[in-house]
N, C-alpha and C positions, 0 to 999 in steps of 0.2 A: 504493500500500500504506500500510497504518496508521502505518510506520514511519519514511514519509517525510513525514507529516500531519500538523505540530504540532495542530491543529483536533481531528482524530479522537482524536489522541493524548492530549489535554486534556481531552474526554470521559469518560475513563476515571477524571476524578478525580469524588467524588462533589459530587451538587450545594450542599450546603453548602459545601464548600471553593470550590464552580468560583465561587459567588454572593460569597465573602465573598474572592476572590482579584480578582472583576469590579469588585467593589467600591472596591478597594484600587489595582485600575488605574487607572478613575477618578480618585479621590483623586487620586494622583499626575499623571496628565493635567491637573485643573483646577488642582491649586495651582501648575503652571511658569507662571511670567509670559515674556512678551514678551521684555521683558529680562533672563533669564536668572538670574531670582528666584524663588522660591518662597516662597507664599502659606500659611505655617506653620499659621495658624488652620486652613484647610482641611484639608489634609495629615492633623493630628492628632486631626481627625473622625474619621478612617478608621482612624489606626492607633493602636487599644486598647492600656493598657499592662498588665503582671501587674504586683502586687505581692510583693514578699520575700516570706517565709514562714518563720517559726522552726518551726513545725509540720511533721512533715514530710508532703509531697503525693507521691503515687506513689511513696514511699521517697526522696524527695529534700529538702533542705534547702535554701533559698537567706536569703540577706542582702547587703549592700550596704556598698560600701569604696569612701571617697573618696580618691582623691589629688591631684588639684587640685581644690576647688572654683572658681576665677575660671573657669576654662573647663568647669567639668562634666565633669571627667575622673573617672571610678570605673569601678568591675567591679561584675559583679555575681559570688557565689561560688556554686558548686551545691556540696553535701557529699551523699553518698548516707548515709542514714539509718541503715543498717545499722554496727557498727564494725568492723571490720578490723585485725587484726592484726601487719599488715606495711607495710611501704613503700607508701602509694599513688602512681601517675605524678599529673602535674599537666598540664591541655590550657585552654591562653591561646588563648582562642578570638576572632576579630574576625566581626562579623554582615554581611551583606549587605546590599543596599539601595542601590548606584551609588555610592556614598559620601553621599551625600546623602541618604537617608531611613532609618528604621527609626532603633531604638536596644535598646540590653543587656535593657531590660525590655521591647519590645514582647510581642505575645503569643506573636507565631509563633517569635520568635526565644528568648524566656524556653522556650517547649514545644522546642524542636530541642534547647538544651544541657541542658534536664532530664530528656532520652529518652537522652540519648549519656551523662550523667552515672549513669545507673538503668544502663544496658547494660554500660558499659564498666567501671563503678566507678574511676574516675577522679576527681580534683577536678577541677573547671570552672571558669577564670575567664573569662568574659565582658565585653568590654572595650567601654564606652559612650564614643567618640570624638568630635572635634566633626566636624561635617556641614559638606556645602558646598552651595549657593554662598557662602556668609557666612563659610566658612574651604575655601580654598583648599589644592592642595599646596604645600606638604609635612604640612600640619597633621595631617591623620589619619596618618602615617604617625608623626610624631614624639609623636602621644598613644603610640600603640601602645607605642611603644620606651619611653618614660617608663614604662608601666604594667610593662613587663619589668625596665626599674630599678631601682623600685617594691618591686618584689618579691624584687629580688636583694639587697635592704637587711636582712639578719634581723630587722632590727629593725620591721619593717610588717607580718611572717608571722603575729604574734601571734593573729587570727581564723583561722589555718588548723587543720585538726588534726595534732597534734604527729608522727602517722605519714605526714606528705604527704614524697616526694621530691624536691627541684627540683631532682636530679640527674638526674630521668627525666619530665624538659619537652620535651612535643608544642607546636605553634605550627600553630595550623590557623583554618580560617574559609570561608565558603563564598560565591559572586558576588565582588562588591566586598573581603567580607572574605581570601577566598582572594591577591586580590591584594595587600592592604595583608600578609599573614602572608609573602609573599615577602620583599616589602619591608622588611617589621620585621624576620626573620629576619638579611637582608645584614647590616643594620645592626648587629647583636647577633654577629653573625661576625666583622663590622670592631672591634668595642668592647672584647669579651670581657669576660663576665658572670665573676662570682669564682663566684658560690653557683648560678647556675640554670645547668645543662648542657640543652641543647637537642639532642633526638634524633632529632627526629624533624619533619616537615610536610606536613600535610592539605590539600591545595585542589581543595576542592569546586567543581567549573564554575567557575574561577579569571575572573574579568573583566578578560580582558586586549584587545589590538586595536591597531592602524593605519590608515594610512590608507589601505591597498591595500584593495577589496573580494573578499571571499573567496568563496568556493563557498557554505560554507552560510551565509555572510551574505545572500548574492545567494536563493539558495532558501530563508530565512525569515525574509524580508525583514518581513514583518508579525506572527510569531511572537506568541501572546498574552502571554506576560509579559513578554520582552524585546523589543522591537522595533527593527532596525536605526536607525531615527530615533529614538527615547529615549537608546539607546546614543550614538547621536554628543553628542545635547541633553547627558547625566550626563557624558560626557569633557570637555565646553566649560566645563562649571561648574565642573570639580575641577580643569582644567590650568591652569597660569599662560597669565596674558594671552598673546594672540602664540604662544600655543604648538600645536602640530597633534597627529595621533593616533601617530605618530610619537615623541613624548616618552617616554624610557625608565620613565618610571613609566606607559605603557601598552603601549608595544611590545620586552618588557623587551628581546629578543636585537635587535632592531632596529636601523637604520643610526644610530641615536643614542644606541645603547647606551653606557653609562662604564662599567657594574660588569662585573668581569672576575670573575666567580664560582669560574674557575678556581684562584684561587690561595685560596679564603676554603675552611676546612671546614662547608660546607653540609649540612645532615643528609639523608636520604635521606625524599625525598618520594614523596608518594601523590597522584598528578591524578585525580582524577575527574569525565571528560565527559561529555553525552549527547547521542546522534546528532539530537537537534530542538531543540538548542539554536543561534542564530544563531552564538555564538562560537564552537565546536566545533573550526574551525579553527585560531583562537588558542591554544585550549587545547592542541590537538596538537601546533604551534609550540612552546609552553613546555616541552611534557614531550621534545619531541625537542633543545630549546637545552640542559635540563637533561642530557642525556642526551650530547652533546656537547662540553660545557663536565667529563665525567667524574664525573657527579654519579650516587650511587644514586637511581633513581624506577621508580617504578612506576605505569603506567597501566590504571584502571578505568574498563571504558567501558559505557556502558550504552544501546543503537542506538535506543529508545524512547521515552527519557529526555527533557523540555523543562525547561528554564532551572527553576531550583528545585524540581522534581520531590520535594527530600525533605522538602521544606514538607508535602506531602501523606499522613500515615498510614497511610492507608487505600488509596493508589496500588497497581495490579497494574500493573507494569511488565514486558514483553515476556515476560510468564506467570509469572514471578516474581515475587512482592510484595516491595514497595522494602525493606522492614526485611530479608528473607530475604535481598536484592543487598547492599544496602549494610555491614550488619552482619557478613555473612559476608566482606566486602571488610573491613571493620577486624579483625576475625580474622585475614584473611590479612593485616595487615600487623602485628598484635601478633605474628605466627608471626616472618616475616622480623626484626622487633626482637627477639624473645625467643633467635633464632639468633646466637650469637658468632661472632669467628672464630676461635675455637679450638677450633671443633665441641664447645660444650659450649653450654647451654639456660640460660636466666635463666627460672625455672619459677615466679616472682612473676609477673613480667611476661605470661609467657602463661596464670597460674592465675584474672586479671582477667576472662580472658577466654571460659575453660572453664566456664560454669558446671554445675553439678552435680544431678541428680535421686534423690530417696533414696526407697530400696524401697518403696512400697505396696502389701501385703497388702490392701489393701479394691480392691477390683475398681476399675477406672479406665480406662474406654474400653475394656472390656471386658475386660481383660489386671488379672491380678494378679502382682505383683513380688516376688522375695525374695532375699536375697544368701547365698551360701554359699562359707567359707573353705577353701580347698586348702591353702594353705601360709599361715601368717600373717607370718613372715619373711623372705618376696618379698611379701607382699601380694597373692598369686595367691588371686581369688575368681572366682566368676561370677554373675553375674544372670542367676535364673531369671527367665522369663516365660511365666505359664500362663495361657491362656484360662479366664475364668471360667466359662463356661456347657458345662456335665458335658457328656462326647461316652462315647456307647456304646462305638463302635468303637478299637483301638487309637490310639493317637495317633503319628505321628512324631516325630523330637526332630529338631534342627535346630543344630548348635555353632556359634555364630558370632564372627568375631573382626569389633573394629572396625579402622576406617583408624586415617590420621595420621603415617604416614610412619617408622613404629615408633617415634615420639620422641613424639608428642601425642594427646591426649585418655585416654579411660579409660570401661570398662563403663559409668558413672555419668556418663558426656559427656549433656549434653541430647539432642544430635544422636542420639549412639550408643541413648542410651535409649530415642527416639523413634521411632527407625526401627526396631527389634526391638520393638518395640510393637506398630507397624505390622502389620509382619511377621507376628506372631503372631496377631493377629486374621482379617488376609486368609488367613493358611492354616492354622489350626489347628493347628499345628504349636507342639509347647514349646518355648522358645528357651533355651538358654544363650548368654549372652554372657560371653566371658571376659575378665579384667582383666588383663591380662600387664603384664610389666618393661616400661619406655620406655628407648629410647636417647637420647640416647648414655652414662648411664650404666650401660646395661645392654648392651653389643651383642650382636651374634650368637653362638649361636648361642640367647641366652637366650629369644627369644621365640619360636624354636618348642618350647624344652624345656620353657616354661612350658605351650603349648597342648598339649602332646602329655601330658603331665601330667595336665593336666586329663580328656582324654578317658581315660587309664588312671585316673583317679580316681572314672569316671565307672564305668566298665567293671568295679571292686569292687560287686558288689549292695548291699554293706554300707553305701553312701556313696550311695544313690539314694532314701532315704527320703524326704526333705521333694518328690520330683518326683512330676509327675501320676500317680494309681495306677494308669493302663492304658496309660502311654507307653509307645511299645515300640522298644530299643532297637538290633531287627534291620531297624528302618526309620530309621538316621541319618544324616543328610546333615550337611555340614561347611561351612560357607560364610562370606566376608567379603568386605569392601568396601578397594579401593586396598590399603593395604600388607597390612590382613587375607583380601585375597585372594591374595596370596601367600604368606600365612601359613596360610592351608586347603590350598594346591599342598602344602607342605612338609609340614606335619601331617599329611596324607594318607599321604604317601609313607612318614613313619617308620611311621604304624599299619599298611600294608600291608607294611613289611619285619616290624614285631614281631609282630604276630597276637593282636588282642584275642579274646577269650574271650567275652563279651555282647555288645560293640558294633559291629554289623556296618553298615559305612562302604557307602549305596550309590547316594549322590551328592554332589558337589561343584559349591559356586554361587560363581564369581569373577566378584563385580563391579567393574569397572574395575581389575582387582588392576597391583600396583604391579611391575611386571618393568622392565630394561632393559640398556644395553648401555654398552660404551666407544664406538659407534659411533652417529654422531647420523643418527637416522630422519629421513626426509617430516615426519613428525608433528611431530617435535620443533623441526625447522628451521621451520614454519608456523609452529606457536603455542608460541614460545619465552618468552612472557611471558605466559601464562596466568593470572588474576589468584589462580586459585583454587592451583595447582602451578606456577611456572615449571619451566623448564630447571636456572635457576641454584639454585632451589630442592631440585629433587630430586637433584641433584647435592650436595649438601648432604647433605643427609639420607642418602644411600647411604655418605658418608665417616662420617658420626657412627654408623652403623650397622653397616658391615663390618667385620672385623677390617684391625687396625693395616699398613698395604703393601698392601689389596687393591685392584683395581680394580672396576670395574662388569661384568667380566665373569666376575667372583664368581659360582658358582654359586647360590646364595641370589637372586641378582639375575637372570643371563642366565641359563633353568633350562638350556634346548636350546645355551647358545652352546658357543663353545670348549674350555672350561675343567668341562663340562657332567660330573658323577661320577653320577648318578643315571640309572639303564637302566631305565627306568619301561616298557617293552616285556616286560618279566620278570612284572613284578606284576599282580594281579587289581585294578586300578586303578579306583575308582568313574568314575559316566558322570557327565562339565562339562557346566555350563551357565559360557559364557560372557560376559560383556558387555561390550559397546565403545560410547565414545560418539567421534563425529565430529570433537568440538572439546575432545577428552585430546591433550596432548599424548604421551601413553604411546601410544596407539592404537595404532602398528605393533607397537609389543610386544607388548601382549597378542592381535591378529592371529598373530605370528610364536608366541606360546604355546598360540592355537586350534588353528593348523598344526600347531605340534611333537605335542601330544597327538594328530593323526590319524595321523600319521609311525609314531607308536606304536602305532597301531593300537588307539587306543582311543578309547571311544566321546564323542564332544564334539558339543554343537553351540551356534552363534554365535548371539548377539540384539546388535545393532547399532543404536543409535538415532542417524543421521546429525547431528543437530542437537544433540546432548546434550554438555555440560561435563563438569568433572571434580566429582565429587561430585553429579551433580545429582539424584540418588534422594533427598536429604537435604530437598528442595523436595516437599511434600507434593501441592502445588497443580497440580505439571507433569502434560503431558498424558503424559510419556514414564514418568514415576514410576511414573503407575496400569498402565501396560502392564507395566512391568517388575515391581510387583506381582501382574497377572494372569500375566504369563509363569514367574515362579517358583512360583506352587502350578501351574500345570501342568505345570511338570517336575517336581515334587515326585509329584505324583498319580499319573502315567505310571508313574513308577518304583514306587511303594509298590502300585499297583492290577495 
């Protein structure tokens, strides 16, 4: 299979990259000498450098900061062009390349921090270290630390801009650099920085190893970018003499490990492996030593993935495109940072990461946009979404809430915006999405009084002017995604106790909706560390969101469990469409919420995509997306025809 076939799996990058990565191997093939030198004139054939830029390129700024010149120690800075208002975090970035090749300004590595600098909005420092074989360990690890020094001096920040945080310092890097950001990390635990707070650390396919051969060493063994024999050749050049692959600056938890990480406060790390990568095994070793040793980490894994995979832009990686994996992976780990633990939201931190889409009236992919306010003193609005191209026949409406766990995003989410876009074009159907309270400054019972609001707001004639003028409101379904599908359960249920007067409710679409229990499912015990929802995640989110003493068997939460007040058996209860994907952790729940609705004797039925994650409708490109596009206007159509 493709997934176990670095070869096939490296096809997938296009031929420009695959020619100018071939190239680059080369390079580095010819310029190892015999003796354990490298031939630098050659080398720097191959690897182009970018230069600064005070202009900004793709919304990005960069320049160039020295702090030692005898050794060629500097950063390069990325500034996102845009200004900002608030605290931005600060990401001390190290590059990869075995420690031995590349630098801060190559090209691929200047484009990696000036895409993560555009996305994240972040500042980016970029650290250009010295190389070896010509500087051995410890060298690259104690530039690294010096540059953290550096920077902890107030007195050297003077190029930053004056809203940067270095109280909210990421430490990441990807290969080679992944391992030096371990390293520099310990260091900066053992030192104690006055001004730079570290929060956080990124290792991307971390470069680690021993001297035992591993599984997927053994099976990709020839791998094209890394190759088992390169890897030993970059370890021999970077260890001290006499030293094996065993040396704790390559096998950190290893039998010659000294640092006791237990006792240092480590920030909570993010690994990011892929299943065709030779090291894959080592990586899993770090993330389980860290995990071990009592450290927060979280593993992103990606089964398709080869050795530097995010070099590639243009990569469809295991039907997902890399930016859609990887990106939605630092989202989920700007969520886990933006979460305290006092069950309250650092909403800077995760506002970096939200970005935002604002109304267009002019037709856009078919769909024209408009915002209408409910309440201006909750900020309850909704975005309208109308197909631009005139339909004779009535039209359906469609209310839709987004996810997010009741605590994140908003109508105006890209995500949120994009998928009711979607939506509304594949079925012709007018969308409202509505913007409700977040928790945990809002909790229950506000988000469904918000949404139930809205459809009484809707249900006044006097308040439907700016909608489609043939929408018809005796054809309206209710529907949302993870916790907005449990927020359609509940909205339902009030509109069928109160009895709207136009809006006649006569289906409900729960995708993936967010239920659960004090009791841990099958599901939950498999994939407890789900990159996109953990366990420990939603568990979170249930306490910032219930009232104050509840547990998870809140009815809000478990609708059918224990604790269950709502006799939905009573009511003229619209017909579910349900959806379940095979790798949610929620899965048994929303199972045990298909069941309870038939118990009830009302009418439901299941769409199950075995192989589907959590959020994965958000991925345009999936194969399971477009089905669960085509399966929602057909239950739309059934019921309205």
């Amino acid at each position: 299979m493709s997934s176990n076939n670095p070869i096939s799996n490296f096809q997938d990058v296009p031929w420009k990259q695959r020619f100018y990565r071939s190239m680059l191997g080369y390079g580095i093939h010819f310029s190892r000498r015999s003796d354990g030198t490298i031939n630098r004139f050659i080398m720097n054939l191959f690897d182009l450098k970018a230069q600064p830029s005070k202009q900004p390129i793709d919304g990005v700024i960069t320049s160039d900061t020295v702090v030692d010149a005898t050794r060629n120690l500097y950063f390069r800075l990325f500034l996102p062009s845009l200004e900002q208002n608030t605290n931005m975090p600060l990401i001390v970035y190290f590059h990869g390349g075995g420690f031995a090749y590349m630098s801060a300004n190559s090209i691929a590595c200047d484009e990696l921090c000036r895409n993560l600098c555009k996305k994240t909005g972040a500042v980016i420092i970029s650290v250009n270290y010295r190389l070896s074989p010509e500087h051995k360990y410890p060298s690259q690890y104690d530039d690294g630390f010096d540059v953290l020094k550096f920077i902890d001096d107030n007195a050297n920040t003077k190029n930053f801009p004056s809203n940067v945080n270095l109280k909210q310092c990421f430490i990441a890097g990807d290969s080679a650099g992944g391992n030096l950001a371990h390293h520099v990390t310990v260091k900066a635990c053992e030192y104690g920085l006055r001004n730079v707070k570290l929060i956080g650390l990124i290792a991307i396919q971390p470069f680690f190893g021993g001297e035992e051969r591993t599984e997927s060493e053994n099976r990709l063994v020839d791998a094209p970018v890394l190759s088992v024999k390169g890897r030993d050749w970059l370890w021999k050049t970077f260890l001290p003499e006499g030293s094996d692959r065993d040396h704790p600056a390559c096998n950190v938890f290893g039998p010659k490990s000294v640092d006791d990480i237990r006792r240092l406060k480590v920030p909570a790390t993010m690994v990011v492996v892929g299943g065709v990568d030779p090291l894959y095994d080592w990586q899993i070793r770090y993330y389980e030593g860290l995990k071990k040793c009592g450290k927060e980490a979280y593993l992103i894994e990606y089964p398709n993935a080869f050795h530097s995979f995010y070099g590639a832009p243009e990569l469809k990686e295991s039907d997902v495109p890399w930016k859609h994996r990887f990106f939605s992976s630092m989202i989920g780990f700007a969520v886990n940072f933006s979460r305290r633990s006092d069950c309250t939201i650092n909403r800077y931190i995760m506002n970096l990461f939200d970005f935002k889409a604002p109304p267009c009236q002019q037709p856009f992919d078919g769909v024209k946009t408009s915002d209408t306010v409910v309440d201006a003193t909750r900020n309850l609005y909704f975005r309208l979404f109308i197909p631009s191209q005139n339909q004779d026949d009535d039209v359906p409406v469609i209310v839709y809430f987004h996810g997010g766990g009741f605590a994140y995003l908003s109508a105006s989410s890209i995500p949120c915006d994009d998928f009711c876009r979607r939506l509304c074009k594949k079925t012709g159907a007018v969308i409202i999405s509505v913007n409700y309270r977040l928790a945990p400054e809002h909790k229950y019972p506000s988000q469904y009084d918000d949404g139930f609001d809205v459809l009484k707001f809707i249900d006044d004639n006097a308040n439907t002017k700016n909608l489609s003028f043939n929408v018809n409101l005796k054809q309206c379904f209710i529907a949302g995604d993870s916790a907005g599908g449990n927020l359609a359960h509940h909205v339902a249920v009030k509109a069928c106790e109160y009895g709207l007067r136009n809006v006649k409710l006569i289906g409900l679409i729960a995708i993936q909706p967010f239920f659960g229990g004090e009791e841990r499912t099958e599901s939950e015990t498999r994939i407890v560390d789900a990159p996109m929802i953990s366990v420990k995640g939603t568990d979170w989110l249930w306490k910032a969101f219930l009232p104050e003493g509840s547990d998870r068997n809140h009815p809000a939460c478990n609708v059918f469990g224990p604790k269950s007040v709502d006799d939905i058996s009573r009511l003229k209860f619209p017909a579910t469409m349900v959806v379940v994907g095979g790798f949610d952790p929620m899965h048994d729940w929303q199972i045990r919420y298909y069941e309870g609705l038939k118990k009830c004797g009302k009418e439901a039925c299941l769409i199950e995509y075995p192989h589907a994650f959590h959020t994965f409708y958000g991925v345009p490109e999936l194969k399971e997306t477009c089905l669960l596009m085509e399966a929602v206007k057909g239950f739309i159509e059934r019921l309205i025809n």
